[in-house]
KEKE-3310 file (N, C-alpha, C; in steps of 0.2 Angstrom, whole numbers, plus 5000, padded with zeros to 4 digits):
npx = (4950:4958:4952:4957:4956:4956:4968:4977:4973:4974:4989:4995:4999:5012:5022:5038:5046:5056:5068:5061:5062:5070:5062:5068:5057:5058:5047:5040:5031:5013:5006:5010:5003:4992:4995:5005:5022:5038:5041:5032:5028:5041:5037:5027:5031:5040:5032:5025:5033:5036:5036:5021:5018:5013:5009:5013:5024:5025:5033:5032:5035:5026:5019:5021:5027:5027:5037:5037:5031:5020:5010:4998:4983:4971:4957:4953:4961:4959:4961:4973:4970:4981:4986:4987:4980:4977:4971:4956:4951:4963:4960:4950:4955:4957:4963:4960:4963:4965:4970:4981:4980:4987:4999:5002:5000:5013:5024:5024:5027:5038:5048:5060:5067:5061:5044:5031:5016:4999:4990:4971:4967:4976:4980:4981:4992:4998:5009:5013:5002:5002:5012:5011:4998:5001:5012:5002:4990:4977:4975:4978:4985:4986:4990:5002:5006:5019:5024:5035:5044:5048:5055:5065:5082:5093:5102:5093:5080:5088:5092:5080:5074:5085:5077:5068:5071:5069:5057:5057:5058:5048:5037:5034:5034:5044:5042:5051:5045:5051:5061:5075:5083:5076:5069:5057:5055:5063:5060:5058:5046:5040:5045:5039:5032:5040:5050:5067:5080:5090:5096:5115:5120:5109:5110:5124:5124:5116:5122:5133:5124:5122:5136:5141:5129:5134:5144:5141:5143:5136:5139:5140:5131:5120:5126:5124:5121:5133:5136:5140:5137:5129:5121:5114:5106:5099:5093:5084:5075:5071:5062:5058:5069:5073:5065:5075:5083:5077:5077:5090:5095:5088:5097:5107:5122:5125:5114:5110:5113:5101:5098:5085:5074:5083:5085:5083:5071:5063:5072:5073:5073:5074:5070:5077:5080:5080:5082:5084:5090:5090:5105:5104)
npy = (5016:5016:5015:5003:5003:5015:5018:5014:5018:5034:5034:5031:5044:5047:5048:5045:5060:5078:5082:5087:5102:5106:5115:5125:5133:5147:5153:5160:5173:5169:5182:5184:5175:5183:5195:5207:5208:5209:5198:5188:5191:5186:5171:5172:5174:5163:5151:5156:5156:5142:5125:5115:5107:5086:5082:5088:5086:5092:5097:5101:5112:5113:5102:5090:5073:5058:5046:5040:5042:5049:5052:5063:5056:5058:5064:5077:5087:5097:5115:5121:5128:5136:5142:5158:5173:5181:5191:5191:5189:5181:5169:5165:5162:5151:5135:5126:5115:5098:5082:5069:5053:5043:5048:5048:5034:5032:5039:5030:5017:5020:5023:5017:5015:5015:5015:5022:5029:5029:5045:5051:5064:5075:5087:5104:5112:5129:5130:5125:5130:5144:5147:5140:5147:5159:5154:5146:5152:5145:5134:5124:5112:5095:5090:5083:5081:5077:5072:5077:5066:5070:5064:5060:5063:5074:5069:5058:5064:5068:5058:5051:5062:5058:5047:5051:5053:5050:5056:5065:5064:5060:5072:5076:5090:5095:5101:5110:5117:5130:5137:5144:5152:5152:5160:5163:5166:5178:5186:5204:5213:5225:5227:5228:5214:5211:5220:5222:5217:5210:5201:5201:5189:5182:5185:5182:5167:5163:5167:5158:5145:5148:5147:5137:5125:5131:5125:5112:5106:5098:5088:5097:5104:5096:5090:5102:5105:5106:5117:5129:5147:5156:5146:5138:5149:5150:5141:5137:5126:5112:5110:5119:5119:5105:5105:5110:5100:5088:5094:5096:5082:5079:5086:5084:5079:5085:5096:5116:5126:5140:5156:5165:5177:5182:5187:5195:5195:5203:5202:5190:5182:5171:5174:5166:5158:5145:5137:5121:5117:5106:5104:5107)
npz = (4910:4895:4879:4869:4855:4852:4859:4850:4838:4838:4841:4831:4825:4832:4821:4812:4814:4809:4822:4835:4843:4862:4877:4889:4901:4911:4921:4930:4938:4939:4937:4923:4916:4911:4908:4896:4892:4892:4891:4890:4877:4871:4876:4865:4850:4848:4846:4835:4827:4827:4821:4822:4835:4836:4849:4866:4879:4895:4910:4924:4938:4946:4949:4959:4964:4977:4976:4964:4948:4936:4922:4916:4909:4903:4892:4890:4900:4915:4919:4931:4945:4952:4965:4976:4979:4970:4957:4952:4938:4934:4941:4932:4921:4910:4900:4888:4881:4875:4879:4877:4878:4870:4870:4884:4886:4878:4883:4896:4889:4884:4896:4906:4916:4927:4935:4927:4928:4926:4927:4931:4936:4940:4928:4919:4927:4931:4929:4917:4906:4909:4903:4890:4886:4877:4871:4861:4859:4853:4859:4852:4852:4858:4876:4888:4905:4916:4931:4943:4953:4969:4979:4975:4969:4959:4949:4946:4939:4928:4922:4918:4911:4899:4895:4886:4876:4863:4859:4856:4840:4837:4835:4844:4855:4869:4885:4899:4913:4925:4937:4935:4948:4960:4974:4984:4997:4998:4990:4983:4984:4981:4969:4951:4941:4929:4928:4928:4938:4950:4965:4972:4972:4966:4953:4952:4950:4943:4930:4933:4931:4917:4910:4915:4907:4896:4894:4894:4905:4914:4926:4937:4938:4942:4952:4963:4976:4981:4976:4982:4991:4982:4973:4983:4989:4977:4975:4987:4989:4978:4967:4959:4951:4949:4932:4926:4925:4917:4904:4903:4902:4890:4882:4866:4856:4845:4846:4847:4860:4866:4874:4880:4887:4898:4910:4929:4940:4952:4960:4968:4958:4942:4926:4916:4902:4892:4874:4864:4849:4836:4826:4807)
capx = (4955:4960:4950:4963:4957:4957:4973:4978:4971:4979:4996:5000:4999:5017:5026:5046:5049:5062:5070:5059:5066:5068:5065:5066:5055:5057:5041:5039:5024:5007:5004:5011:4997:4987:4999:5008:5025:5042:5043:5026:5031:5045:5036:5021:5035:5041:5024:5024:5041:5038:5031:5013:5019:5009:5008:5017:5024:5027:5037:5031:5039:5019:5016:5028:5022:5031:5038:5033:5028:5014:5008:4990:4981:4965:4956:4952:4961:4956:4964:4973:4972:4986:4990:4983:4979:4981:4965:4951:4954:4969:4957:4945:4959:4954:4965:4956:4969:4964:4974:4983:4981:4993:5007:5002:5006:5020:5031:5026:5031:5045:5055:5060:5070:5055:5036:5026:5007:4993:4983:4967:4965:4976:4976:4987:4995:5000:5019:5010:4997:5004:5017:5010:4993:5005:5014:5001:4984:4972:4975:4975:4992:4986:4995:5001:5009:5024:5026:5039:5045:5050:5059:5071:5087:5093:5103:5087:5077:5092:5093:5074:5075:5090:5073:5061:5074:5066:5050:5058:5059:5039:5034:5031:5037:5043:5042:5051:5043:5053:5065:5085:5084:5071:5068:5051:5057:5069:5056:5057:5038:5039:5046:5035:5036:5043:5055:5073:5079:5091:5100:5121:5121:5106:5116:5131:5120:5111:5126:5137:5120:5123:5141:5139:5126:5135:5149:5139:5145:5131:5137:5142:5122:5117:5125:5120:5121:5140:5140:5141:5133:5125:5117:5111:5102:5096:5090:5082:5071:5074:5057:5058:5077:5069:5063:5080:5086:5073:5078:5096:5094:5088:5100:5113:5128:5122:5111:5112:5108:5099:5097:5080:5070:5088:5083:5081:5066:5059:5075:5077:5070:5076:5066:5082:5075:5083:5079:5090:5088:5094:5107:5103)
capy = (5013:5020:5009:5000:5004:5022:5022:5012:5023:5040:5030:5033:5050:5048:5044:5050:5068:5079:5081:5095:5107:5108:5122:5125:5139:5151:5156:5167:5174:5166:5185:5184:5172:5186:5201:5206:5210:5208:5189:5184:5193:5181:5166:5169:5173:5155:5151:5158:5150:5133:5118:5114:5099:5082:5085:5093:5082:5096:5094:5108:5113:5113:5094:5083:5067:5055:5038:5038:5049:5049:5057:5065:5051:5058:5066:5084:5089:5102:5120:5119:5135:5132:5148:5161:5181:5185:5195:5185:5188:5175:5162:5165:5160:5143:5134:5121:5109:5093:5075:5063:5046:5040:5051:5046:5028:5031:5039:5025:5012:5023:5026:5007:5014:5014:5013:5028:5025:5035:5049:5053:5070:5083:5090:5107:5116:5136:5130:5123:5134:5151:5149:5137:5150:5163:5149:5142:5154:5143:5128:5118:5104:5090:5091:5079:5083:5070:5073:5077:5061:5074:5055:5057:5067:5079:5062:5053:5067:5069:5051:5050:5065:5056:5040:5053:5056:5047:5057:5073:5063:5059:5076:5078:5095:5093:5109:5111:5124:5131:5144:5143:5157:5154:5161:5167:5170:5183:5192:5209:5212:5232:5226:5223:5206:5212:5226:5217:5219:5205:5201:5201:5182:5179:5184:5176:5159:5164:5167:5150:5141:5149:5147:5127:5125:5133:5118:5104:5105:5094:5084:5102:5106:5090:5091:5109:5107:5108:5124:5136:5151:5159:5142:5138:5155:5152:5134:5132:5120:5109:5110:5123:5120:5098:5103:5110:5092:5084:5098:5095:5075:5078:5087:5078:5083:5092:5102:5120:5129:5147:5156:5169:5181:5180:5191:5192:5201:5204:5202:5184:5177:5173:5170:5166:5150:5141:5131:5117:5113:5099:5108:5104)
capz = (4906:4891:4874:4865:4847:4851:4858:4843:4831:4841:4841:4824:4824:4831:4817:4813:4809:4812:4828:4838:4850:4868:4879:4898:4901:4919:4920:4935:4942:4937:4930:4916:4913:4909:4906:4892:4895:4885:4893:4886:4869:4868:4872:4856:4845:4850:4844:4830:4822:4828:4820:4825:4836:4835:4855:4870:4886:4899:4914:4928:4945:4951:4949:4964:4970:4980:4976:4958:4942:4932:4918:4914:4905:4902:4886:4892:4907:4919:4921:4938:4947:4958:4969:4980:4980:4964:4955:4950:4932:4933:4941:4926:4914:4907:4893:4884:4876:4873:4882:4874:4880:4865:4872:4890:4885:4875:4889:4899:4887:4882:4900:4905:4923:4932:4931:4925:4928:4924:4932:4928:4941:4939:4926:4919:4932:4929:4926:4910:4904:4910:4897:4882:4883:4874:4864:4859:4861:4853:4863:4848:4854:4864:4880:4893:4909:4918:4938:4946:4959:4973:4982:4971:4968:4955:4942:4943:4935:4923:4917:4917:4906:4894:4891:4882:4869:4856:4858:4849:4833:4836:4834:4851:4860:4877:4889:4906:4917:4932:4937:4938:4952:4965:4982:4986:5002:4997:4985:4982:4981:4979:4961:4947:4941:4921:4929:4929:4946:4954:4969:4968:4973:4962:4947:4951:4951:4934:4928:4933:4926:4910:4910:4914:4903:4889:4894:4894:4914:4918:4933:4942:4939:4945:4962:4965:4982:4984:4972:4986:4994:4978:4973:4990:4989:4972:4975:4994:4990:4971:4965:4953:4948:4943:4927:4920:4924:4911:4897:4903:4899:4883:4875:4860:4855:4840:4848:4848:4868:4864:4879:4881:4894:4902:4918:4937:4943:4960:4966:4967:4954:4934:4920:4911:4897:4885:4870:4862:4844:4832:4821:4802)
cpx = (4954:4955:4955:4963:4958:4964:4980:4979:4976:4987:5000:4999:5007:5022:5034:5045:5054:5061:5067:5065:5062:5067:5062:5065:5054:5050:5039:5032:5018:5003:5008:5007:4994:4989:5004:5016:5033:5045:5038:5027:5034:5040:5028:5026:5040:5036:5023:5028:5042:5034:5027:5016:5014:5006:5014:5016:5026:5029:5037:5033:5035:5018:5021:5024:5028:5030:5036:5031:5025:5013:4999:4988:4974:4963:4954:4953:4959:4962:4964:4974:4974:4989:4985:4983:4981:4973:4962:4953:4958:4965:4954:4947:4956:4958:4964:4958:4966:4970:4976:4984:4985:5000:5007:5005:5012:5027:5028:5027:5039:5050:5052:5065:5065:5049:5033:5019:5003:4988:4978:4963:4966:4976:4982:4988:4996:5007:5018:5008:4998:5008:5014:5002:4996:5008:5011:4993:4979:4971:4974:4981:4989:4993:4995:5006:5013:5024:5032:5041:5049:5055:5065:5076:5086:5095:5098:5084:5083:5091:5087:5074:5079:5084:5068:5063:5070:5058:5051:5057:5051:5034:5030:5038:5039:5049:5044:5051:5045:5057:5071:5085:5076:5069:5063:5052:5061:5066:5056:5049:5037:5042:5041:5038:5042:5049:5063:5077:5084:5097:5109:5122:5115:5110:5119:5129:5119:5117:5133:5131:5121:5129:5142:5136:5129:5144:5147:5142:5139:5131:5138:5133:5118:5120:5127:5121:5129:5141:5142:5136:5127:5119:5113:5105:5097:5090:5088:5079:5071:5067:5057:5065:5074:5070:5068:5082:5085:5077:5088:5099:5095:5092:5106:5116:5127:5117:5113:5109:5108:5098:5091:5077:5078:5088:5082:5076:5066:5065:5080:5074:5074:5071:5070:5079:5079:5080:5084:5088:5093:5099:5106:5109)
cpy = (5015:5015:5007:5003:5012:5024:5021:5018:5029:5038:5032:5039:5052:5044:5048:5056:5069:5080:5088:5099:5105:5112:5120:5133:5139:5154:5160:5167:5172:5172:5186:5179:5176:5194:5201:5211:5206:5200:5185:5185:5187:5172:5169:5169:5166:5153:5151:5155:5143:5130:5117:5106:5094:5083:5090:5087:5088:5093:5101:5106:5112:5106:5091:5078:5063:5049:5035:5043:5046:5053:5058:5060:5053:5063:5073:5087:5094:5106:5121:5129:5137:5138:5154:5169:5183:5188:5189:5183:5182:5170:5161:5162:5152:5142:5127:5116:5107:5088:5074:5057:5044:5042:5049:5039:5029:5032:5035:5018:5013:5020:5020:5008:5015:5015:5021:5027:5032:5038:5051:5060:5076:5087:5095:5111:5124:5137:5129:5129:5143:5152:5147:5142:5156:5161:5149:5145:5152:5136:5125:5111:5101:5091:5087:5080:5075:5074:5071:5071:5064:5069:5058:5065:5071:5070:5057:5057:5068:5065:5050:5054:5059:5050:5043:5055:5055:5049:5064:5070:5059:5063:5080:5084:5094:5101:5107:5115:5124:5137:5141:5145:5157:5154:5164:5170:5177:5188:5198:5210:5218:5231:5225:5218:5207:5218:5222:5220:5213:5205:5200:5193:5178:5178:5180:5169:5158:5163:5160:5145:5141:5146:5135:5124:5123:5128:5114:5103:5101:5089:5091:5103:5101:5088:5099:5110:5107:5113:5128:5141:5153:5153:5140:5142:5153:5146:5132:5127:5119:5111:5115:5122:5111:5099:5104:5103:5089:5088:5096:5086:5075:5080:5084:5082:5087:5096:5111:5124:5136:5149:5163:5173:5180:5186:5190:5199:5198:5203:5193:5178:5178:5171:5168:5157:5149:5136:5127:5115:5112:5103:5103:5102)
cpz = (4899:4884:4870:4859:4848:4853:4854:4838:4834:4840:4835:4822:4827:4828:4818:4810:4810:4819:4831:4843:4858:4873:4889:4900:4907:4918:4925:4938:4938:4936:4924:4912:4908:4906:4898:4892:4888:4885:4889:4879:4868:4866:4864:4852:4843:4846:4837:4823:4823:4822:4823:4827:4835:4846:4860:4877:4888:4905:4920:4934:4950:4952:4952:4968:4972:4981:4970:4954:4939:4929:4915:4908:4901:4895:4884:4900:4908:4919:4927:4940:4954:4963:4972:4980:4976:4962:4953:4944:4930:4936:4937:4920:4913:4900:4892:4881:4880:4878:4877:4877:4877:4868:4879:4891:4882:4880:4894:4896:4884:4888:4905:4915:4928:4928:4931:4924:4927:4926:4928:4932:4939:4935:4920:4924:4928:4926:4921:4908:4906:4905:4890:4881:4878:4869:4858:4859:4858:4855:4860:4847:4860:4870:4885:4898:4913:4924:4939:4952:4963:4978:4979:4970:4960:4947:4942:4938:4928:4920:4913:4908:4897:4891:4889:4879:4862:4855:4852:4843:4832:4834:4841:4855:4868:4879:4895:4909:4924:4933:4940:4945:4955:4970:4983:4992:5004:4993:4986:4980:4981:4970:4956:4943:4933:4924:4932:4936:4948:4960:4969:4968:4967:4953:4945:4950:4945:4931:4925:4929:4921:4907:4910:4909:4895:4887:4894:4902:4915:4924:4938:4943:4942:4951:4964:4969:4983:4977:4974:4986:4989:4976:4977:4989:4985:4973:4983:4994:4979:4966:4959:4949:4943:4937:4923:4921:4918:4903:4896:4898:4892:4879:4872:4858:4850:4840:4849:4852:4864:4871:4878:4886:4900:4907:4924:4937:4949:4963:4966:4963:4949:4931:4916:4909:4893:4881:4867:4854:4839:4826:4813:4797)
residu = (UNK:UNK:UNK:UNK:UNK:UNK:UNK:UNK:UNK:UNK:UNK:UNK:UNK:UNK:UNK:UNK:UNK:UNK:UNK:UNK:UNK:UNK:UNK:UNK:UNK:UNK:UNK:UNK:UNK:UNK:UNK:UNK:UNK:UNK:UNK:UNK:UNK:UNK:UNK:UNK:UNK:UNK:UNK:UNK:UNK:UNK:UNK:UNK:UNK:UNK:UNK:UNK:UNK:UNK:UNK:UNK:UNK:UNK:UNK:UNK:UNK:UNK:UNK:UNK:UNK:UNK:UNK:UNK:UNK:UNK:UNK:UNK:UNK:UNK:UNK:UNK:UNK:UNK:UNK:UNK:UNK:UNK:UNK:UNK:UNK:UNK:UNK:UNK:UNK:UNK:UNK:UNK:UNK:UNK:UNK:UNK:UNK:UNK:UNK:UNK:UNK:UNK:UNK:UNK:UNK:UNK:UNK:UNK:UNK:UNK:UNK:UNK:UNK:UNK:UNK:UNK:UNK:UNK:UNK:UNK:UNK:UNK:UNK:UNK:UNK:UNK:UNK:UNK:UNK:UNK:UNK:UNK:UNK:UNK:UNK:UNK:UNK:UNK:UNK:UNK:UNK:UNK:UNK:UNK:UNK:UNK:UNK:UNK:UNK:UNK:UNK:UNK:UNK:UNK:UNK:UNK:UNK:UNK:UNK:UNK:UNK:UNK:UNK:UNK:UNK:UNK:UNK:UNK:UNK:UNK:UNK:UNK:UNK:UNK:UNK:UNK:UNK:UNK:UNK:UNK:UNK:UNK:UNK:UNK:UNK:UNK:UNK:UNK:UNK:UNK:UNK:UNK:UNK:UNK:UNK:UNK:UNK:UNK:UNK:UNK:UNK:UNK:UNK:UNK:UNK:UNK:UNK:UNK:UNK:UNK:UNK:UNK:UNK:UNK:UNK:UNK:UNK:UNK:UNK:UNK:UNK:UNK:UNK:UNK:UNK:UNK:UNK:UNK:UNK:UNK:UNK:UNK:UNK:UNK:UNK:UNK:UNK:UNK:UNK:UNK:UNK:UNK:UNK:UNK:UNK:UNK:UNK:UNK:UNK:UNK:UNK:UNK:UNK:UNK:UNK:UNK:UNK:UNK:UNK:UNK:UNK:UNK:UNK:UNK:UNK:UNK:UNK:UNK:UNK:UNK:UNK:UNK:UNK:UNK:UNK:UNK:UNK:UNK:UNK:UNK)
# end
């Protein structure tokens, strides 16, 4: 259990600022952890033009539990090294961010449509930390990961998303890691991961995402499942498609959608990301 005075004291580190940005980053393969390539470019350059958040809630494709979400409570999570037959090098990766128990409690006094309880396990996943090690290459923003509730359909993760509004105005960044376009089963795996490369149905899917998007269409993305063939393709199983829900939630009418790394590799993949920020 967490000591009250400390999560006192931590507590008031979030006060009001301006309104941070959002971003829903496609992250792709678990090397570009460790490569450097025109997708990792972009996230440091992210990096480099932000504000030094107070922390980071992330919201990754990797973390699904069922019947409930939790957020990492603890005060130096462990680097999860979530995935198989990749070169050692990428198991060797280690990113040393700090917890925040303050920000752990906060989103669960914050989001009032259900209960959000606190894990002290997992950790950061590679949907995390394969992207915020580029961000953010000295691991110096506490960070607290939120689980996906795999139980639950796509408008729950949206709504959920719409009760962590009021964390942008705390100085707290919040990241959701997944990919618009994802079929591992349908990989191209003679491609390299950075070499743009996509299927014609993959496309067409990236494409209507963008196009929704850039309408504020959010109940069309939110039942997904009656978009048709290309959808289907793009979306076999929801797990990576989730975290744009949360990103989706968040954003306010004066928001302004930017769209990034807007690519399909291997075929069936995108890396295509978006950030949303508060216009001044």
């Amino acid at each position: 259990m967490t000591n009250l005075n400390q999560l006192y004291a931590q507590s008031r580190d979030f006060s009001n600022t301006d309104t941070m940005p959002v971003f829903f980053f496609g992250h792709g393969s678990p090397m570009n952890a460790i490569e450097a390539n025109e997708f990792t470019q972009t996230w440091q350059q992210i990096g480099e033009n932000l504000p030094t958040p107070t922390a980071i809630l992330a919201i990754s494709a990797h973390w699904l539990t069922q019947g409930g979400t939790a957020v990492t409570a603890m005060a130096q999570p462990r680097t999860i090294h979530d995935f198989g037959g990749f070169p050692q090098a990428l198991f060797e990766v280690q990113y040393p961010a700090a917890g925040s128990p303050a920000l752990a409690h906060t989103v669960i006094d914050t989001v009032t449509m259900t209960h959000v309880h606190e894990d002290m396990e997992w950790g950061l996943d590679h949907g995390t930390w394969s992207v915020l090690k580029h961000v953010f290459p000295q691991a110096n923003v506490p960070i607290v990961q939120m689980s996906i509730d795999y139980s639950q359909g796509a408008d729950y993760h949206y709504r959920l998303g719409q009760q962590l509004a009021a964390l942008r105005r705390k100085g707290v960044l919040i990241v959701a890691s997944g990919n618009m376009v994802h079929n591992l089963r349908m990989v191209s795996w003679q491609k390299p991961v950075d070499e743009a490369f996509g299927f014609d149905w993959a496309l067409e899917a990236n494409d209507s995402f963008k196009t929704m998007l850039n309408q504020r269409n959010h109940n069309s993305l939110i039942d997904w499942q009656n978009q048709g063939e290309a959808f289907r393709l793009a979306i076999p199983t929801p797990d990576h498609y989730y975290p744009m829900m949360y990103s989706m939630g968040l954003q306010e009418s004066s928001d302004e959608l930017t769209f990034f790394n807007d690519k399909a590799v291997m075929g069936s993949l995108t890396m295509t990301s978006y950030r949303l920020d508060a216009k001044v």
